[in-house]
MIMI-916900 format. One line per 10 residues: number of its first residue (from 0); their letters; for each residue x, y, z of N, C-alpha, C. Coordinates in nm, 4 decimals. Example, Ala and Ser with C-alpha at 12.3 -4.5 7.8 and 13.67 -1.06 7.14 Angstrom:
BEGIN
0) AS) 1.3190/-0.5690/0.7800/1.2300/-0.4500/0.7800/1.3200/-0.3300/0.7800 | 1.2850/-0.2250/0.7080/1.3670/-0.1060/0.7140/1.2900/0.0030/0.7870 $
END
This chain:
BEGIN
0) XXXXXXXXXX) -1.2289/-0.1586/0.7544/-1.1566/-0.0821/0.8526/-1.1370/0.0592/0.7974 | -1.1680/0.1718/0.9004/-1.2077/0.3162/0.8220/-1.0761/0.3912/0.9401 | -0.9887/0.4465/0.7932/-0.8754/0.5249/0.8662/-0.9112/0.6638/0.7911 | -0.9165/0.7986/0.8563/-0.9357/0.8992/0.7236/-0.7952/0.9237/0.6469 | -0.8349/0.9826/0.5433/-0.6803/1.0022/0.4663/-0.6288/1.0811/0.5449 | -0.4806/1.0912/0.4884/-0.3696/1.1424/0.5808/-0.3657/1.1819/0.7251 | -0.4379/1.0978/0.8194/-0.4357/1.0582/0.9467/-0.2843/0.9551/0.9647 | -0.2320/0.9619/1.0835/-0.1440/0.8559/1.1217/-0.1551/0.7478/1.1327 | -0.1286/0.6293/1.0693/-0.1085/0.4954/1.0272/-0.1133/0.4618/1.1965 | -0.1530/0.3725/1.2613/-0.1350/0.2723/1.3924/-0.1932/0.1679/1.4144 $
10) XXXXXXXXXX) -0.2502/0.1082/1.2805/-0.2638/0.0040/1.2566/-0.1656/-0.1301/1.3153 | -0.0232/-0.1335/1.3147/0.0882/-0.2171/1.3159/0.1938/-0.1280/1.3494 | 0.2751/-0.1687/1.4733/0.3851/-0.0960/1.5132/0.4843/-0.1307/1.3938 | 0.5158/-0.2681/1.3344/0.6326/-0.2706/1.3069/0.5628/-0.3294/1.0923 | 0.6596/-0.2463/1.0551/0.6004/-0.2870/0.8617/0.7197/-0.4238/0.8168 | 0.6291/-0.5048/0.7675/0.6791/-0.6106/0.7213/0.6714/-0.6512/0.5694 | 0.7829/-0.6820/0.4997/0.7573/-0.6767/0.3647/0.8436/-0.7825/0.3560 | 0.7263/-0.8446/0.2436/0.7365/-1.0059/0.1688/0.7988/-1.0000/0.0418 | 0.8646/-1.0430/0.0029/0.9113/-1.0452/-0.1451/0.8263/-1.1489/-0.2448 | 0.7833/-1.0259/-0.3136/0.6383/-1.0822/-0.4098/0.6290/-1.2001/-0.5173 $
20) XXXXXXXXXX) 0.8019/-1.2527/-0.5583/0.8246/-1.3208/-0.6387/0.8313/-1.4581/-0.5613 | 0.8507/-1.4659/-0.4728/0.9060/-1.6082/-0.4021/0.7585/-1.5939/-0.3056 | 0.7100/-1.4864/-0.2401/0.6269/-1.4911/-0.1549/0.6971/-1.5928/0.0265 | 0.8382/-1.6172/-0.0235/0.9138/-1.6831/0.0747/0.9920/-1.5873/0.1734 | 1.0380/-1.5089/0.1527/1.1494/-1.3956/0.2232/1.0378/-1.2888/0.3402 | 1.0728/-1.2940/0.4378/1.0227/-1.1405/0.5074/1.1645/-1.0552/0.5568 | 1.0737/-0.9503/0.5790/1.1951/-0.8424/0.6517/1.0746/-0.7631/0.7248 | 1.1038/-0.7347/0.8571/1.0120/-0.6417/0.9030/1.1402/-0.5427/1.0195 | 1.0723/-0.4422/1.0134/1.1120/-0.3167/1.0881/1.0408/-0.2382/1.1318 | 1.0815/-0.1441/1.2566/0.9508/-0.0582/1.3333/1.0447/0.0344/1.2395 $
30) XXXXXXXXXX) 0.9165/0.0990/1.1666/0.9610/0.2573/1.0678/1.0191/0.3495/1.1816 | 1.1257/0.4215/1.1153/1.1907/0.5710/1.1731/1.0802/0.6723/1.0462 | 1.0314/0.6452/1.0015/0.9535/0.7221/0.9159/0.7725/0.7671/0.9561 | 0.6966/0.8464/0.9640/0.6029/0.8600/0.9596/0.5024/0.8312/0.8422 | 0.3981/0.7083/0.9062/0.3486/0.6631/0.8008/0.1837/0.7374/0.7842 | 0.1228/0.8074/0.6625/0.0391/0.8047/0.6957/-0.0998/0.7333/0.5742 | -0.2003/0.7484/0.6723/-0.3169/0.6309/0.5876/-0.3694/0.6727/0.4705 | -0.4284/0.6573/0.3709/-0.4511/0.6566/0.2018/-0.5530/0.5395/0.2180 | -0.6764/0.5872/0.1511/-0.7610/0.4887/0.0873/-0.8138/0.3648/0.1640 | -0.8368/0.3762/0.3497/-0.8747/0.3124/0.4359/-1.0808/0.2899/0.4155 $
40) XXXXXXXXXX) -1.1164/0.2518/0.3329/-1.2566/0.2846/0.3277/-1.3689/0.1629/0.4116 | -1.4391/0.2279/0.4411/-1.5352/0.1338/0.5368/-1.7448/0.2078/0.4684 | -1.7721/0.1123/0.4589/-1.9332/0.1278/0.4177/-1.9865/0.2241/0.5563 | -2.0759/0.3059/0.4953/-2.1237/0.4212/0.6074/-2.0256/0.4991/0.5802 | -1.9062/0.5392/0.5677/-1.8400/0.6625/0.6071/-1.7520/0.7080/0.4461 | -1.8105/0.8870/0.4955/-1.7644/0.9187/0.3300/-1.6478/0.9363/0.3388 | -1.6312/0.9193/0.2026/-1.4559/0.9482/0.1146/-1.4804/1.0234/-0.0163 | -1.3753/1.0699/-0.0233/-1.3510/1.1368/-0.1723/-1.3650/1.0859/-0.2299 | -1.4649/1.1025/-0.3661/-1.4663/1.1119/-0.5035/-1.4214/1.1582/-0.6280 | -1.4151/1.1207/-0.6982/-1.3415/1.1974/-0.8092/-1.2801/1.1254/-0.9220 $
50) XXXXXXXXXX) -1.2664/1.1855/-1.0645/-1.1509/1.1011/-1.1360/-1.0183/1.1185/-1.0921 | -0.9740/0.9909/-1.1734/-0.8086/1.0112/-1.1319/-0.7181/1.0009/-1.2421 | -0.6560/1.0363/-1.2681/-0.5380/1.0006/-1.4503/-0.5458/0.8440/-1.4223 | -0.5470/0.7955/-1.5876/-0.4856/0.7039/-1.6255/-0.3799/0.6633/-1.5630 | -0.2757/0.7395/-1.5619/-0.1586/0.6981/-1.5467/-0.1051/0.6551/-1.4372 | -0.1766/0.7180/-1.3749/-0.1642/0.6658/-1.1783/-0.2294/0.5956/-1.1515 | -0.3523/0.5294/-1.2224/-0.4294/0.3692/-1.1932/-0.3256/0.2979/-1.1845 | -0.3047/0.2760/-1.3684/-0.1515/0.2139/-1.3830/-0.0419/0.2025/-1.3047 | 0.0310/0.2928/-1.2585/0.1093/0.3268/-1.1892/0.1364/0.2164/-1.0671 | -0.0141/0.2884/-1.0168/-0.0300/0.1606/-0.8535/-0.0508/0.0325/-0.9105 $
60) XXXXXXXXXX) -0.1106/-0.0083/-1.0037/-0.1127/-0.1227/-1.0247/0.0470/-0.1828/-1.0364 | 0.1199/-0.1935/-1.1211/0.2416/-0.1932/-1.1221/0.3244/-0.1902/-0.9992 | 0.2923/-0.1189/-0.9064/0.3685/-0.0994/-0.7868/0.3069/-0.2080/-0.7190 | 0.1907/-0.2712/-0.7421/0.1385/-0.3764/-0.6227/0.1994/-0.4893/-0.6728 | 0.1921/-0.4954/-0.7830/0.2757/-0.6294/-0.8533/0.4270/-0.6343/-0.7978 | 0.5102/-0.5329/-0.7645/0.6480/-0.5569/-0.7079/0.6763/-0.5539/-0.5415 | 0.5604/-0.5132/-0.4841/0.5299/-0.4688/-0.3531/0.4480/-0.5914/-0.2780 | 0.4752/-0.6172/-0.1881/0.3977/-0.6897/-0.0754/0.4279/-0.6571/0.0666 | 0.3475/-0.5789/0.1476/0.3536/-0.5405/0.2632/0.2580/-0.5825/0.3641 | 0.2604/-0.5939/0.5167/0.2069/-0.6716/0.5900/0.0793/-0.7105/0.5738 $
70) XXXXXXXXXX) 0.1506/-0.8524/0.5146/0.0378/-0.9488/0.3911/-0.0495/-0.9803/0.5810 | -0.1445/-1.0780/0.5922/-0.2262/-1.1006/0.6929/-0.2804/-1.2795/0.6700 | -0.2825/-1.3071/0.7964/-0.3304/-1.4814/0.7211/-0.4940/-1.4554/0.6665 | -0.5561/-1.3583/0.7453/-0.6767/-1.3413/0.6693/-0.7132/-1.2397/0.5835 | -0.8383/-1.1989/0.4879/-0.8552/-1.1465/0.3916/-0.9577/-1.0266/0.4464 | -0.9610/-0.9293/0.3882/-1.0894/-0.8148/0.4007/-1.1531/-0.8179/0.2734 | -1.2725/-0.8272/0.2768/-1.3659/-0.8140/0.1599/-1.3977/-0.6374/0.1756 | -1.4029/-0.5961/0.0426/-1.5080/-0.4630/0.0264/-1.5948/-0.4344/0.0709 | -1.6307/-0.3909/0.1805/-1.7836/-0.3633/0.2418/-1.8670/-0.2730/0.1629 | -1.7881/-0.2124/0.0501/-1.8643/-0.1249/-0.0045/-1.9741/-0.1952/-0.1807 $
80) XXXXXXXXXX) -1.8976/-0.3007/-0.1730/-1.9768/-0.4321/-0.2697/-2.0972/-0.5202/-0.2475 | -2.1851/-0.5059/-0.3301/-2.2641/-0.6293/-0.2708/-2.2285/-0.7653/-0.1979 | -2.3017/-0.8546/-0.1181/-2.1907/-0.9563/-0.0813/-2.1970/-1.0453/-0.1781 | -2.0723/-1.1018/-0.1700/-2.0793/-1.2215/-0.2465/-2.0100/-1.1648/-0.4024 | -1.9857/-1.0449/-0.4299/-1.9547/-0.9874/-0.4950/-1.8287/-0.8927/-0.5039 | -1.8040/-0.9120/-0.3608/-1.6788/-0.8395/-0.3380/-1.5257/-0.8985/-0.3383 | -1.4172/-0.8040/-0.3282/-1.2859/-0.8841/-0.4113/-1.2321/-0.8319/-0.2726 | -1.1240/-0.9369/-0.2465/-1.0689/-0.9412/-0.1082/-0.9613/-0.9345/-0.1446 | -0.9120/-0.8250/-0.0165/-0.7146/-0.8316/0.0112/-0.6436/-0.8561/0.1199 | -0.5299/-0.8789/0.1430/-0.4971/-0.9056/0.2301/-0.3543/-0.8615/0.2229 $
90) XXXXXXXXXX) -0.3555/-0.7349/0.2348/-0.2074/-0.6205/0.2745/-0.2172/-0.5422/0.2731 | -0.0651/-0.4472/0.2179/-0.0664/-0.3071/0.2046/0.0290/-0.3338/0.1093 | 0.0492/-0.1138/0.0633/0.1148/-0.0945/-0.0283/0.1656/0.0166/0.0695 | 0.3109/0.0890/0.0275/0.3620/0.1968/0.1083/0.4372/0.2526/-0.0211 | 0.4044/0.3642/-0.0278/0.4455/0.5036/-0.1148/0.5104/0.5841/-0.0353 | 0.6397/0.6363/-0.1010/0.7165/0.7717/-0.0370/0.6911/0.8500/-0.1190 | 0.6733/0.9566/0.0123/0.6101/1.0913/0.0146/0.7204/1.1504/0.0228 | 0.7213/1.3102/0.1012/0.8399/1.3717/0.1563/0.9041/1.2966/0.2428 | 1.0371/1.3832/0.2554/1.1134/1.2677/0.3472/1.0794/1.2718/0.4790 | 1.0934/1.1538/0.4839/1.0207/1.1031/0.6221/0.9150/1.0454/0.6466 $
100) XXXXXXXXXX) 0.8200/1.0768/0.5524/0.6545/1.0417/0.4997/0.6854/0.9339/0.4327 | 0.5829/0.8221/0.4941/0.5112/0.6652/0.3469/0.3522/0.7025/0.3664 | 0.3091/0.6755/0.2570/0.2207/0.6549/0.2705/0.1168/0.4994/0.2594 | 0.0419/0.4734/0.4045/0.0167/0.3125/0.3872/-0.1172/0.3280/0.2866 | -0.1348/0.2207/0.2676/-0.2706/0.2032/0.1862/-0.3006/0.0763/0.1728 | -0.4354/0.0249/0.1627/-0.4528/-0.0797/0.1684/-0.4474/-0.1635/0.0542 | -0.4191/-0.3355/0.0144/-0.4081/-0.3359/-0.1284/-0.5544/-0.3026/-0.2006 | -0.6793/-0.3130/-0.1468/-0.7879/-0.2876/-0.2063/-0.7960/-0.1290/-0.2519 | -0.6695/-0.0621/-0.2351/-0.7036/0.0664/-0.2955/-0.7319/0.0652/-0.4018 | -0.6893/0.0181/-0.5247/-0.7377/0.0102/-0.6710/-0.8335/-0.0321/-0.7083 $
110) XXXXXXXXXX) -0.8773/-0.1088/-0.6249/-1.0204/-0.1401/-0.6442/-1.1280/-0.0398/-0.5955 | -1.1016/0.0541/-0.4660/-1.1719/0.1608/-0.4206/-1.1787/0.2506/-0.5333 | -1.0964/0.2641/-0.5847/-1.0645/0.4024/-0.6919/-1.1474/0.3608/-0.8175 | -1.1009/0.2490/-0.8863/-1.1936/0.1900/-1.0085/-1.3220/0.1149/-1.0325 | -1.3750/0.0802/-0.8593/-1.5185/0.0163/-0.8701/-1.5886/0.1118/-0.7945 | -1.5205/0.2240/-0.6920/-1.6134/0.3120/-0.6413/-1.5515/0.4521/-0.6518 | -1.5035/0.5211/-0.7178/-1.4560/0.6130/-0.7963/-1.3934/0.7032/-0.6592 | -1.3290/0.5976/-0.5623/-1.2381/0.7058/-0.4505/-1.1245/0.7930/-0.5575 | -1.1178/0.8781/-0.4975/-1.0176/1.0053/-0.4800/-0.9013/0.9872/-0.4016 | -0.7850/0.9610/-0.4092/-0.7080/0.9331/-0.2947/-0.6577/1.0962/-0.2551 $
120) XXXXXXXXXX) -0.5700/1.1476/-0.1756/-0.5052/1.2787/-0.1704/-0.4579/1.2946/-0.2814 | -0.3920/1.4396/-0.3510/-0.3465/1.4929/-0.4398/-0.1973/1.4290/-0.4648 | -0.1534/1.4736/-0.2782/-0.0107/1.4147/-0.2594/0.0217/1.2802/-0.2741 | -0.0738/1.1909/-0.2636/-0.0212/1.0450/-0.2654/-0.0646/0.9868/-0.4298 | -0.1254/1.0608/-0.5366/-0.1272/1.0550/-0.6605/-0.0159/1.1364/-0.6956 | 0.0330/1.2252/-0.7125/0.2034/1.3024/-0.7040/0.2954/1.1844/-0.6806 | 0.2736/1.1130/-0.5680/0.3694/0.9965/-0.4702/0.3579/0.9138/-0.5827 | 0.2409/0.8232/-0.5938/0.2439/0.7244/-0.6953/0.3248/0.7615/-0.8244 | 0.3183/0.8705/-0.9287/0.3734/0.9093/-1.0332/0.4852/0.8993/-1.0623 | 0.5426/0.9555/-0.8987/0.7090/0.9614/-0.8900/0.7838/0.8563/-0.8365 $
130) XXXXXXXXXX) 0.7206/0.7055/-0.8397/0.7903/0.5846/-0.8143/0.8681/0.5246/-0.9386 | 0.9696/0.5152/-0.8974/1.1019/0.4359/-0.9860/1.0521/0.2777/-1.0048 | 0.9519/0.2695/-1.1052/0.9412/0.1469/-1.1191/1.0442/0.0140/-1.1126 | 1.1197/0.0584/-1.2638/1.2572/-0.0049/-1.2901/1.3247/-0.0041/-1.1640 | 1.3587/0.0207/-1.0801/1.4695/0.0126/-0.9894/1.3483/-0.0731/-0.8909 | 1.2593/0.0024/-0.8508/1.1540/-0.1317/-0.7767/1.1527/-0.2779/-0.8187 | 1.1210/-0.2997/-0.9678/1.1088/-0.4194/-1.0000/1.2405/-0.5128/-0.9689 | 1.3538/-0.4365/-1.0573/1.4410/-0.4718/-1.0276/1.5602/-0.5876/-0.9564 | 1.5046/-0.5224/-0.8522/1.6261/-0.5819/-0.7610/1.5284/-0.7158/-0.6928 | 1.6025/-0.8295/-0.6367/1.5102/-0.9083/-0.5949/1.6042/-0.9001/-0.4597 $
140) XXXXXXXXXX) 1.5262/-0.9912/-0.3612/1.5797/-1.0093/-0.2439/1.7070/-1.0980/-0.2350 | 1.7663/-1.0310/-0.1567/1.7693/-0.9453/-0.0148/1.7704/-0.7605/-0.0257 | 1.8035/-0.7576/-0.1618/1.8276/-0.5941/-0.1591/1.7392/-0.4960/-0.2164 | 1.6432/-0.5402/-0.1303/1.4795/-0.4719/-0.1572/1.5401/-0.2658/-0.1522 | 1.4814/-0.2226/-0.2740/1.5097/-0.0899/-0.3141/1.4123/-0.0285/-0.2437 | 1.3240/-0.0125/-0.1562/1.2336/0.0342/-0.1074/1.3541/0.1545/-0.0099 | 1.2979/0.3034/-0.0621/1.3972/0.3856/0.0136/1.3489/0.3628/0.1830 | 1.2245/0.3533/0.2380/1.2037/0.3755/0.3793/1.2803/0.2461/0.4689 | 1.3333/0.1166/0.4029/1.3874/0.0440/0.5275/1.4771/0.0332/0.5297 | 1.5354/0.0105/0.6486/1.6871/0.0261/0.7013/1.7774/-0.0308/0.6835 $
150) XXXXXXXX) 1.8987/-0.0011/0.7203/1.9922/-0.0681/0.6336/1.9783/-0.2088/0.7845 | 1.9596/-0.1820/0.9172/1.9609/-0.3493/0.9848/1.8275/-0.3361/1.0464 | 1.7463/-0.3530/0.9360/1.6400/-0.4394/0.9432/1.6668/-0.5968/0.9592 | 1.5131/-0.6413/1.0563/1.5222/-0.7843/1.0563/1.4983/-0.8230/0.9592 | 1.6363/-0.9355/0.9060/1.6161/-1.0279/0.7823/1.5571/-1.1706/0.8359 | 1.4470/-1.2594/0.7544/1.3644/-1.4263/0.7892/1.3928/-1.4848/0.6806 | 1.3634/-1.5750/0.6855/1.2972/-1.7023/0.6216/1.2053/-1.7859/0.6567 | 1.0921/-1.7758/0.6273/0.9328/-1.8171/0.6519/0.9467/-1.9534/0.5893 $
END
């Protein structure tokens, strides 16, 4: 599925986030925030190239480990992999930007970046850098630290 970078997210009216430790808890909410797309890549259509720091591989990696966002019952493989060879995901990740701004991304972004040397925007490598890990990891549910959701968001149990 091919979104260009920093185009408007309209994938999903409403963002839903799973708590990654139990994989049991949801909360979903229609954002008051503008979300926009990061690292949407589809075979045939170009994207940025480029290196990227160390530190912001890392970074996102780390953030996917505390993050789970509208997980899907099914999976997307890499179209940009041979078949049979490709590594499948099934979510997102959301980074704050300026206020008001997330940025979505898919979880196969790290894999775009380190098996096909994408480039994400400048701003959403800035975004990644400046995430509060510790306070992300942190907290477990119900009092998900994620600054973009609301204080009466819908709370579940799946």
């Amino acid at each position: 599925m091919f979104y260009e970078d920093l185009s408007e997210y309209d994938y999903q009216d409403d963002d839903t986030f799973t708590d990654s430790a139990s994989g049991f808890y949801g909360l979903w909410y229609r954002p008051a925030y503008t979300r926009l797309n990061v690292g949407w890549l589809e075979a045939g259509k170009p994207y940025a190239t480029g290196t990227v720091p160390a530190a912001f591989v890392e970074k996102l990696k780390a953030v996917q480990r505390v993050q789970w966002m509208n997980v899907c019952l099914g999976v997307h493989e890499c179209d940009l992999c041979p078949e049979g060879e490709a590594p499948e995901g099934n979510g997102e990740v959301r980074i704050p930007g300026e206020p008001g701004i997330a940025y979505a991304a898919p979880f196969l972004i790290t894999h775009y970046i380190t098996a096909h040397g994408y480039r994400p925007p400048q701003a959403f490598i800035d975004a990644v850098l400046t995430v509060d890990l510790d306070a992300w990891a942190s907290v477990r549910w119900p009092d998900v630290p994620f600054p973009w959701i609301p204080e009466d968001a819908e709370r579940m149990s799946e």
